[in-house]
C-alpha positions in Angstrom: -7.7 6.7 -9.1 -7.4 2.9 -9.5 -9.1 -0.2 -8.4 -11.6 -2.7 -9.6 -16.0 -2.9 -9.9 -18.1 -5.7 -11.1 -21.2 -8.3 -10.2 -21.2 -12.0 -10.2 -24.7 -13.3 -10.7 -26.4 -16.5 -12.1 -28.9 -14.4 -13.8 -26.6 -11.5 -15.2 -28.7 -8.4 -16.5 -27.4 -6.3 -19.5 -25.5 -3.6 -17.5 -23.4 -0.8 -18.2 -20.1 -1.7 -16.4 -18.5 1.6 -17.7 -20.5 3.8 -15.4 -19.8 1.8 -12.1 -16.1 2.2 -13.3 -16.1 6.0 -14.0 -15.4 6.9 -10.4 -12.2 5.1 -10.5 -10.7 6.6 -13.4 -12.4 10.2 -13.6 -9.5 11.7 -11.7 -6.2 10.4 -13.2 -7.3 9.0 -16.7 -6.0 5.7 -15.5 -6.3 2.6 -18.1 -9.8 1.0 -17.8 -10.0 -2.7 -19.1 -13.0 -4.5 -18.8 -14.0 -8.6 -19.0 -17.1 -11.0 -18.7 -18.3 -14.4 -18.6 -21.9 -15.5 -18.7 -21.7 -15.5 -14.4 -20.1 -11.6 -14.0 -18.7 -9.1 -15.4 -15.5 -7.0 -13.9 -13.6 -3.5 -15.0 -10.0 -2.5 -13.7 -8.8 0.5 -13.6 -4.7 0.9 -13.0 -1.5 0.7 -14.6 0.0 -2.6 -16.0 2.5 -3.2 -13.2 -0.3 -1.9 -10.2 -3.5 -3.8 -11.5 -3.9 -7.0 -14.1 -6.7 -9.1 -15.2 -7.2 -13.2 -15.9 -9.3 -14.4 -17.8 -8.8 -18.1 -18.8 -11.2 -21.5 -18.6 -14.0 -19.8 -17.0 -12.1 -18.4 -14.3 -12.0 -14.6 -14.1 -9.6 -12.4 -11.9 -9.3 -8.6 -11.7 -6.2 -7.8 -8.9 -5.2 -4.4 -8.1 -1.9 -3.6 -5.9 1.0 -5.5 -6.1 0.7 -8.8 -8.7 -0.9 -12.1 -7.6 0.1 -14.3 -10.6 -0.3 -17.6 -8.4 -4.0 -16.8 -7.5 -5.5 -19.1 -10.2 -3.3 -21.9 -9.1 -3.5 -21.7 -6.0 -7.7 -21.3 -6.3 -8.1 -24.4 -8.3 -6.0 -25.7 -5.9 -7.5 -24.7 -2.4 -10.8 -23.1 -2.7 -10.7 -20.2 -0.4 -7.7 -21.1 1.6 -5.9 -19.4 -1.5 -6.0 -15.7 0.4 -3.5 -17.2 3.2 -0.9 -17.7 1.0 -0.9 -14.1 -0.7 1.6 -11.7 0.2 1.8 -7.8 -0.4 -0.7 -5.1 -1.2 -4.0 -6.2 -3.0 -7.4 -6.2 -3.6 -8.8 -8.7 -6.0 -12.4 -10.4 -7.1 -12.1 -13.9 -8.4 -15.2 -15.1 -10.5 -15.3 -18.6 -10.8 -18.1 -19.5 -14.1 -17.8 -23.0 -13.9 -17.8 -24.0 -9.8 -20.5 -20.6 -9.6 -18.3 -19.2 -6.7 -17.2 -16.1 -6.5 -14.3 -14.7 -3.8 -12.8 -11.3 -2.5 -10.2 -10.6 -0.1 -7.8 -7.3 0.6 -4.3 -7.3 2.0 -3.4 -7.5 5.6 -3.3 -3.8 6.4 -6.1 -3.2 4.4 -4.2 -0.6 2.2 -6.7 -1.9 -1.1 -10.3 -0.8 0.0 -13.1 -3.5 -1.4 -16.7 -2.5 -0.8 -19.3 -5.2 -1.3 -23.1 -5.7 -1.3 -25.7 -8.5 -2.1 -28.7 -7.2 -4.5 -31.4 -10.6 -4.9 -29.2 -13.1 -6.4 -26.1 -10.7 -7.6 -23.0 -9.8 -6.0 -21.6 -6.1 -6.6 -18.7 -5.3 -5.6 -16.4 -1.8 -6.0 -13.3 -0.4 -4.4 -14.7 3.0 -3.9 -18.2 3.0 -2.0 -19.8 5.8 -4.7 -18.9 3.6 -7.7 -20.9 0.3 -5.9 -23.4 3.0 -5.7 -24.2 3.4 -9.3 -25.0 0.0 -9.5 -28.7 -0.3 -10.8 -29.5 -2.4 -7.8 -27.8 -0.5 -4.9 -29.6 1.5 -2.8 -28.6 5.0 -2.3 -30.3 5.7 1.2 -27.7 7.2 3.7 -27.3 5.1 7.1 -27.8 7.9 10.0 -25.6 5.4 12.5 -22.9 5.9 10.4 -23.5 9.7 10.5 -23.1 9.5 14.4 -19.8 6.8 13.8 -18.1 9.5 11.3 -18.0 12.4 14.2 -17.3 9.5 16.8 -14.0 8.3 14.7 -13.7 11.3 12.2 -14.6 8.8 9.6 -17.0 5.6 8.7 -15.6 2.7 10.3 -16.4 -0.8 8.9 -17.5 -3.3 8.0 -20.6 -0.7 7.5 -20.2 1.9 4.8 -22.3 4.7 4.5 -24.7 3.4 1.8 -26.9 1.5 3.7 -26.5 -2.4 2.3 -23.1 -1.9 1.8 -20.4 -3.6 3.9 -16.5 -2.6 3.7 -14.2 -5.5 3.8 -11.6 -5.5 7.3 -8.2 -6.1 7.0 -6.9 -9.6 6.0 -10.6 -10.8 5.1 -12.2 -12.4 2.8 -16.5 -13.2 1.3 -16.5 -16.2 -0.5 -20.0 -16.7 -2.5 -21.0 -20.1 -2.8 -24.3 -22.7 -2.9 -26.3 -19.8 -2.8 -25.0 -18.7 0.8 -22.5 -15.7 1.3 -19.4 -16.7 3.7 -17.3 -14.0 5.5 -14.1 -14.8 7.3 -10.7 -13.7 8.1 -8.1 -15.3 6.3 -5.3 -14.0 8.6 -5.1 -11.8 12.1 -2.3 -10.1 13.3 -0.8 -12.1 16.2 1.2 -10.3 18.7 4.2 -12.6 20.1 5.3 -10.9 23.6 7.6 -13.1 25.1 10.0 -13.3 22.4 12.8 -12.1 23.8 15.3 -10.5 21.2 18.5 -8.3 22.2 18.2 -4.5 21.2 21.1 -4.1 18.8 20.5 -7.2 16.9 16.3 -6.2 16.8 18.1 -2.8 15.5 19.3 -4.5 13.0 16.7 -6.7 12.0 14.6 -3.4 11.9 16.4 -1.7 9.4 17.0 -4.7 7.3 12.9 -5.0 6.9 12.2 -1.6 6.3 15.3 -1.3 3.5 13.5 -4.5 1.8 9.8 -2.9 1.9 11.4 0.5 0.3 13.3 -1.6 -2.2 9.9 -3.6 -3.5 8.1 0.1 -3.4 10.1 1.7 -6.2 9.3 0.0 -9.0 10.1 1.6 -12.3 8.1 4.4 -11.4 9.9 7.7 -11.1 9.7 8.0 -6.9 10.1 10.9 -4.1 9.2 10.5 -0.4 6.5 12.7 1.4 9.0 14.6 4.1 7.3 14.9 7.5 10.3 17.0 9.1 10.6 13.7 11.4 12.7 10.8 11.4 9.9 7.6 9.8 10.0 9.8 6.9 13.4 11.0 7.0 14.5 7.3 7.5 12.4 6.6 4.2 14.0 8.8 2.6 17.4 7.9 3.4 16.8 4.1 2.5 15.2 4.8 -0.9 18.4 6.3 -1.7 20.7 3.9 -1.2 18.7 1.5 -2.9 18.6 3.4 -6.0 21.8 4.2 -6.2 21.2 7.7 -6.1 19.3 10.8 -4.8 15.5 10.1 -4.6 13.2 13.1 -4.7 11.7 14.7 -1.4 8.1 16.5 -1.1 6.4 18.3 1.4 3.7 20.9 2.3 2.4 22.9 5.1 2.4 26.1 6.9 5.4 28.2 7.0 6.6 26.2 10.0 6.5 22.7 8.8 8.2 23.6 5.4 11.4 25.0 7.1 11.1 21.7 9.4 11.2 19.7 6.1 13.5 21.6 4.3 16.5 21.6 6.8 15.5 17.2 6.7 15.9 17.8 2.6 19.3 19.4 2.9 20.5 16.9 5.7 19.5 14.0 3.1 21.0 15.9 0.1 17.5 15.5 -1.9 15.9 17.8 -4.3 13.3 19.4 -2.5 9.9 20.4 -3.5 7.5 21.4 -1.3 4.2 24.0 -1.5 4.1 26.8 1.1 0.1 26.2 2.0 -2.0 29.4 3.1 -5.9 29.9 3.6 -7.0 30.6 -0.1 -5.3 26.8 -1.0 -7.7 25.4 2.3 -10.6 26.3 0.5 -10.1 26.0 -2.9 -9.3 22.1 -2.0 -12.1 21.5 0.4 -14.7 21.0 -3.0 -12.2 18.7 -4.2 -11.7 16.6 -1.5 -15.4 16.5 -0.4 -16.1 15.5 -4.2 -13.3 13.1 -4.6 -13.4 11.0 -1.3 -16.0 8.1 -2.1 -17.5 8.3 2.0 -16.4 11.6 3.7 -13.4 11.7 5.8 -13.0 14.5 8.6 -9.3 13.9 9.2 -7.3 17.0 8.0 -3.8 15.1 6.9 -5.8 14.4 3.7 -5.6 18.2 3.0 -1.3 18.3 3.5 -0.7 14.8 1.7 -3.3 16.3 -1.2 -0.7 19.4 -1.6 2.0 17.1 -0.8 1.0 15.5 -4.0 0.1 18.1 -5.9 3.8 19.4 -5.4 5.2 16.0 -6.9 3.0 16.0 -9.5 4.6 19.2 -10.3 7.9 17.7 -10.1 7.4 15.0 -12.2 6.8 12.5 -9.7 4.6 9.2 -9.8 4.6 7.6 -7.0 5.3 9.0 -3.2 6.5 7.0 -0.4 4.9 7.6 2.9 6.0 6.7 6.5 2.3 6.3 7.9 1.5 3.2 10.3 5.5 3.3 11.1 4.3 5.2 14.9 1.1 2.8 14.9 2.9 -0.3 13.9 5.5 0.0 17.1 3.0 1.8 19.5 4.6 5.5 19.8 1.7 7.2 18.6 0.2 10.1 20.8 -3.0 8.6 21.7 -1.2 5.8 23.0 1.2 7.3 25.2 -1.4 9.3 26.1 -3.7 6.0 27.6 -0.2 4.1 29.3 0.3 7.2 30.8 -3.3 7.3 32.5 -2.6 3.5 33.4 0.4 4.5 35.2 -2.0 5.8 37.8 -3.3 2.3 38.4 0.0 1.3 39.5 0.5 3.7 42.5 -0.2 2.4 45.9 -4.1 2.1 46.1 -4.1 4.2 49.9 -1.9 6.9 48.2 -4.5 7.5 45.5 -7.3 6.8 47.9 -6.1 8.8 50.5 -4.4 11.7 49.0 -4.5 12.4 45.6 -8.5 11.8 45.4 -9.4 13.7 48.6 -7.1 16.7 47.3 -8.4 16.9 44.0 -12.2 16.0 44.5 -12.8 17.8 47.8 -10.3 20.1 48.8 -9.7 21.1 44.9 -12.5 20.3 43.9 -13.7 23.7 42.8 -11.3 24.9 41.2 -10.5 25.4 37.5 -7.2 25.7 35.1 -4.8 23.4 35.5 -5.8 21.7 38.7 -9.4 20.9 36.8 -7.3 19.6 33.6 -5.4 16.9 35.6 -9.3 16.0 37.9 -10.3 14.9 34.4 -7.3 12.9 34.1 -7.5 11.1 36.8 -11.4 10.9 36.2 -10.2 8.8 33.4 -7.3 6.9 34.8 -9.6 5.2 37.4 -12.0 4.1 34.7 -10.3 0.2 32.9 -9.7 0.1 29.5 -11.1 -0.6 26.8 -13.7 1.2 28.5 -12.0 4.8 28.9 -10.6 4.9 24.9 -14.1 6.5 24.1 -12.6 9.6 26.0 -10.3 9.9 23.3 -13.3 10.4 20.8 -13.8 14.1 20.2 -17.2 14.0 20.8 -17.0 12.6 24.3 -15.5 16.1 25.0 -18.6 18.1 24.3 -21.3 14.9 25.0 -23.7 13.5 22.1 -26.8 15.3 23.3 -25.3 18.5 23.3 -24.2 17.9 19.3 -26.7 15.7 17.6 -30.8 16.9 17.4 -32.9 14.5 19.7 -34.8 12.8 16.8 -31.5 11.8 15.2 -30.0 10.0 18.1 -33.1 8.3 18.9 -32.8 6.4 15.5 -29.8 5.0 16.1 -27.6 3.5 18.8 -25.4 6.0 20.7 -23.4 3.1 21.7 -22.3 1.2 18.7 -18.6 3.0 18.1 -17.7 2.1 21.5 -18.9 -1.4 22.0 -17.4 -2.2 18.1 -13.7 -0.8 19.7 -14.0 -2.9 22.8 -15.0 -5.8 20.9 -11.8 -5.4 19.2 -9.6 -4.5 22.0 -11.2 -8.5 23.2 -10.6 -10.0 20.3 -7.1 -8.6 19.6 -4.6 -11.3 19.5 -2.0 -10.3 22.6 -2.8 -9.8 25.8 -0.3 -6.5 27.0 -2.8 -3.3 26.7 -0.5 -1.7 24.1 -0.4 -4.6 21.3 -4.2 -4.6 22.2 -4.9 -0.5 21.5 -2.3 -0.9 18.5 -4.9 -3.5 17.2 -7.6 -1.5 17.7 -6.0 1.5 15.9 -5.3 -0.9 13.0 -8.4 -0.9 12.7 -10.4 2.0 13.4 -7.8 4.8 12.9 -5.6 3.3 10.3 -7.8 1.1 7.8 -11.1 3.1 7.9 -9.8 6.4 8.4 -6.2 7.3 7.9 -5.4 5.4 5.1 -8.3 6.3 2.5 -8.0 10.0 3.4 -4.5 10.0 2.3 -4.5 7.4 -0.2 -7.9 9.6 -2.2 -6.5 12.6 -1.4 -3.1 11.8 -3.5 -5.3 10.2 -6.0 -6.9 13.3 -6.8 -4.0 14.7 -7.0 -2.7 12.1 -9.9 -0.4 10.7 -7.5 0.5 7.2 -6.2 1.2 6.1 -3.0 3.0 3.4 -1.1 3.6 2.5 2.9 6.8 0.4 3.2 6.1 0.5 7.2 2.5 -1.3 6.2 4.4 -4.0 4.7 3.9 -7.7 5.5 7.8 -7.9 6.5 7.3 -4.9 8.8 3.9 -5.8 10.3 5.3 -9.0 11.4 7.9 -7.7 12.6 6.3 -5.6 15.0 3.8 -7.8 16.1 7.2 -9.4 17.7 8.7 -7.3 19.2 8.1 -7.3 23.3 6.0 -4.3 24.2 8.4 -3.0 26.7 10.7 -2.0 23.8 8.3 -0.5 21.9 7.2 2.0 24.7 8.9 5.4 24.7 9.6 6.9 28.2 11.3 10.1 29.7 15.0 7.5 29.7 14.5 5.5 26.5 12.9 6.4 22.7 12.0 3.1 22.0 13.1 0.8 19.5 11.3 2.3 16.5 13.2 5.7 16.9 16.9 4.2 18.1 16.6 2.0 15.2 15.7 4.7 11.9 18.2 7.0 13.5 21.2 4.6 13.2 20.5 5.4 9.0 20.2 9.2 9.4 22.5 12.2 9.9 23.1 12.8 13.3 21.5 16.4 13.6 18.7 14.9 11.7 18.1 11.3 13.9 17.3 14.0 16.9 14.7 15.8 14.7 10.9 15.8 15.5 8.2 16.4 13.4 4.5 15.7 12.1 3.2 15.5 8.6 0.6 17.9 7.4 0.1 19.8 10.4 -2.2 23.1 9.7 -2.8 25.6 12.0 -6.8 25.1 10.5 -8.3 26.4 13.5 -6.6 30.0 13.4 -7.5 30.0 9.4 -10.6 29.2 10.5 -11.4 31.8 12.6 -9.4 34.5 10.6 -10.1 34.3 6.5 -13.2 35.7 5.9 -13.0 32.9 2.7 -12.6 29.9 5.2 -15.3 31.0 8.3 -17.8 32.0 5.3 -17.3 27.8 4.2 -17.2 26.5 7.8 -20.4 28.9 8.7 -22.7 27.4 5.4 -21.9 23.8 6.2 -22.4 23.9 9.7 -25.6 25.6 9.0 -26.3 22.8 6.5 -26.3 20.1 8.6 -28.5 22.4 11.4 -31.2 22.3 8.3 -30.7 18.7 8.3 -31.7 18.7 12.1 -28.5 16.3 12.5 -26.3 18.7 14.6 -28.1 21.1 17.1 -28.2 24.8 16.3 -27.1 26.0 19.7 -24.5 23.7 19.4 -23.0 25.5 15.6 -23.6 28.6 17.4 -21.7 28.2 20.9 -18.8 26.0 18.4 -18.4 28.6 16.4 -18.6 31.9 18.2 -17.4 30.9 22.0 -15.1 27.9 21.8 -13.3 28.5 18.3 -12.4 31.9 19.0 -11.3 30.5 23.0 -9.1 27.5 21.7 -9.0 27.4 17.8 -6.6 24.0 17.4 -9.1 21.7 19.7 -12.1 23.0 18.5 -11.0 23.9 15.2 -10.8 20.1 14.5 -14.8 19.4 15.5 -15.6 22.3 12.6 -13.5 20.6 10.3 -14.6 17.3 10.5 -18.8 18.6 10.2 -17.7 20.8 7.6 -16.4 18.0 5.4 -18.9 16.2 6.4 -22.0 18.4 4.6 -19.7 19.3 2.3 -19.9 15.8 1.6 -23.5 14.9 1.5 -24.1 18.2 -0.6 -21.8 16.5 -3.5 -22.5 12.7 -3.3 -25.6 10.5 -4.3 -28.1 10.2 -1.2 -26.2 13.3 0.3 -28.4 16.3 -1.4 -31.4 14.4 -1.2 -31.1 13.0 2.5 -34.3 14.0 4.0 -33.9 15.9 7.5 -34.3 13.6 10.2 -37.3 15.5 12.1 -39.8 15.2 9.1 -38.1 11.5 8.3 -39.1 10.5 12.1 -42.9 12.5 12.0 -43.1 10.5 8.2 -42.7 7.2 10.1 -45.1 7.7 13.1 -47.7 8.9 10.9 -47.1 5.6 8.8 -47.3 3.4 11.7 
């Protein structure tokens, strides 16, 4: 694991720097440099070419990602304004001795993680939430709002973290400590241009042209494979890394039976060596532990557990760093969740008196007791006539079985139900585009790619002593898309979109048709079936009913009515609470947090 801790303070205290940074080297033995000046103190873990320190006429600089040699310059220069003009992926904390200001800032995309906090006088900062924690100062205590957010997004979104105190830098934003007062600000947004008009083959074109560039600047001098999805972002990856190198660039995989055949028939097509790791139920739960211990805040999304075999298998191989095609469906809009939402704004378009005077009557009144299929698309429509941004908290898992029915009664009364969903809408307003897919590809950005997707994957390879890189998450690429006029993005029954027509024109042609996801694992059927897997699931769902977080008639219809009944939806809600204790029973705060009930009595005895 890589990355970067320290404090900037006017009154310094004697501390040991060396334990903050042990959580960001423990896994992969990765170099640990430290350096101080009489106003902070910062450690770096990382390899020369990934992470680099300055130290020079009271300026101190600790960067991790891609090199930032112009920082200093550009800080003595223009203050703040510096950030606008970096490029690439990046976290970094700038101490400045002699002005007394101090300044952090991640990349664009948010692919660095930086976690900050303000203790009295004394800014500490970490990229990994559990090595701020070990500051002296830090509080431990865990937030219960971001309990409720985790099963609302199936992770912590930002800017809040956990820990309470601690706040998560967003993508492309910046804290900049000065006369005493701490600023926060966005140094750049991502600006959707949708009249720009562009013609398809020549966008094609352009396409390819930024993603071979982004590939290029990934490889390094690292030996490199490519995480193989069985579909074409990763296949097209693949492909480009190639022909860059001048030669064939290593593929990995892992998954189910299934997937790995998927995968495999891509490897041959690409003429790679192929490594992959056939992944059964004893390899589920020998890595849940690990995962739970080495994610930093817990994550419920179960990609982590395919990219952390993924990695394992290139690890094997000799491999350093993988590339991966995540953000490439986000970036361009083609993601499930959002076809999903355009298709239930589709039914705003029909003629108001066919939908008022047919389809409603038929299914609410005439229909309107019925079940199966005929219920299924009632809910849909349910939906459909409800605006967005309002109608994405459907697409939460736990609007399908209602917060009351999951969480104990104390617990939600000491926090705000409604936070997840007013944070998303505030982003869908503040999104910079006005067509309702840049404004849910903003959103995802965000909450689904930044706080959730990302670390999972990015920890989960880590643990597995394995770099990573995004070449769709690139600067080049993001702009790009941001471009492009929504109505080539979209994907319909006549037209795959620009993304897809564009990779394929770099592919075989049996492969360009392919279709595939990464890391898929039938969970819920393991779930149900090892006696190993349901004996986990069952102890840390009962964990968190002695927590009196989730209801115990809840765990008990989850488990022993709707698994059994449909084991890949409901599969996914015992995954994510099972990581979830699993979590607090390894982390600081975790193994001592108090069950709400006696936490709520404690406090209305006190008052």
């Amino acid at each position: 694991m890589s990355g970067l801790c320290g404090w900037f303070s006017h009154e310094p205290a004697a501390l040991p720097i060396a334990r903050m940074a042990a959580p960001l080297s423990r896994l992969d033995q990765a170099p640990l440099r430290t350096a101080s000046h009489s106003a902070g103190t910062v450690a770096l873990a990382g390899g020369l070419d990934r992470a680099g320190l300055y130290h020079e006429d009271g300026l101190l600089i600790a960067y991790w990602g891609e090199r930032v040699d112009a920082l200093a310059r550009l800080w003595r220069l223009h203050g703040a304004k510096a950030c606008s003009a970096l490029s690439g992926h990046f976290a970094f904390a700038l101490l400045d001795e002699r002005r007394g200001e101090a300044l952090l800032a991640v990349d664009r995309a948010g692919t660095r993680p930086l976690y900050y906090q303000l203790v009295g006088h004394t800014l500490v900062f970490a990229s990994r939430a559990d090595a701020l924690v070990l500051h002296p100062g830090a509080g431990r205590d865990i937030d219960p709002q971001t309990l409720y957010n985790y099963v609302h997004f199936c992770g912590v979104p930002g800017p809040a973290v956990i820990y309470k105190g601690q706040r998560k830098l967003a993508p492309g934003e910046f804290i900049h400590l000065h006369g005493g007062r701490l600023e926060r600000g966005r140094y750049w947004r991502l600006r959707f241009h949708e009249h720009e008009a562009g013609e398809l083959p020549l966008l094609r074109d352009e396409l390819v042209d930024t993603l071979r560039g982004a590939v290029e600047g990934s490889l390094g001098q690292h030996q490199v494979g490519v995480m193989l999805g069985g579909g074409v972002h990763s296949a097209a990856l693949a492909a480009l890394a190639q022909t860059e190198a001048g030669g064939a660039v290593p593929t990995c995989a892992a998954g189910a039976d299934t997937h790995g055949r998927g995968a495999l028939g891509a490897a041959r097509r690409l003429n790679s060596t192929h490594h992959e790791r056939v992944v059964g139920p004893g390899d589920v739960a020998d890595a849940i532990p690990q995962l739970a211990a080495g994610f930093d805040q817990p994550y419920g999304d179960p990609a982590a557990l395919g990219a952390f075999h993924c990695a394992l298998a290139a690890r094997e191989a000799g491999i350093q760093r993988l590339l991966g095609g995540t953000g490439a469906s986000l970036l361009f809009g083609v993601r499930p969740p959002c076809a999903a939402q355009l298709r239930l704004s589709s039914y705003e378009r029909l003629p108001a008196a066919l939908r008022q005077l047919v389809f409603e009557p038929m299914l609410f009144r005439v229909a309107g007791s019925l079940h199966g299929p005929v219920a299924a698309l009632r809910e849909r429509v349910v939906q459909a006539m409800e605006p967005l941004p309002a109608r994405l908290r459907h697409a939460s898992a736990l609007a399908a079985y209602g917060a009351s029915n999951v969480f104990e009664a104390d617990f939600l009364d000491a926090l705000d139900p409604g936070a997840p969903q007013a944070a998303q809408e505030q982003a869908w307003w503040l999104a910079q585009g006005r067509d309702e897919l840049n404004r849910m590809i903003a959103v995802e950005l965000q909450y689904g790619l930044a706080d959730r997707t990302l670390p999972a994957l990015e920890q989960a390879c880590q643990l597995a002593g394995i770099e990573v890189a995004w070449p769709y998450l690139s600067d080049a690429m993001v702009a790009f898309a941001a471009r492009v006029e929504p109505r080539l993005k979209r994907q319909t029954a006549w037209s795959r979109g620009l993304l897809h027509s564009a990779l394929r024109t770099v592919l075989p042609p049996r492969l360009a048709a392919a279709r595939g996801r990464c890391f898929e694992l039938p969970l819920g059927r393991w779930l149900q079936a090892d006696t190993r897997l349901r004996t986990i699931a069952f102890d840390s769902l009962n964990g968190l009913r002695r927590r009196h977080i989730v209801r115990g008639d809840f765990i008990d219809t989850l488990l022993a009515r709707h698994l059994p009944a449909q084991p890949a939806r409901h599969g996914a809600m015992v995954w994510m609470l099972m990581m979830l204790e699993q979590w607090l029973a390894q982390h600081p705060g975790g193994s001592g947090l108090a069950p709400v009930r006696r936490r709520v009595q404690a406090s209305v005895s006190e008052s």
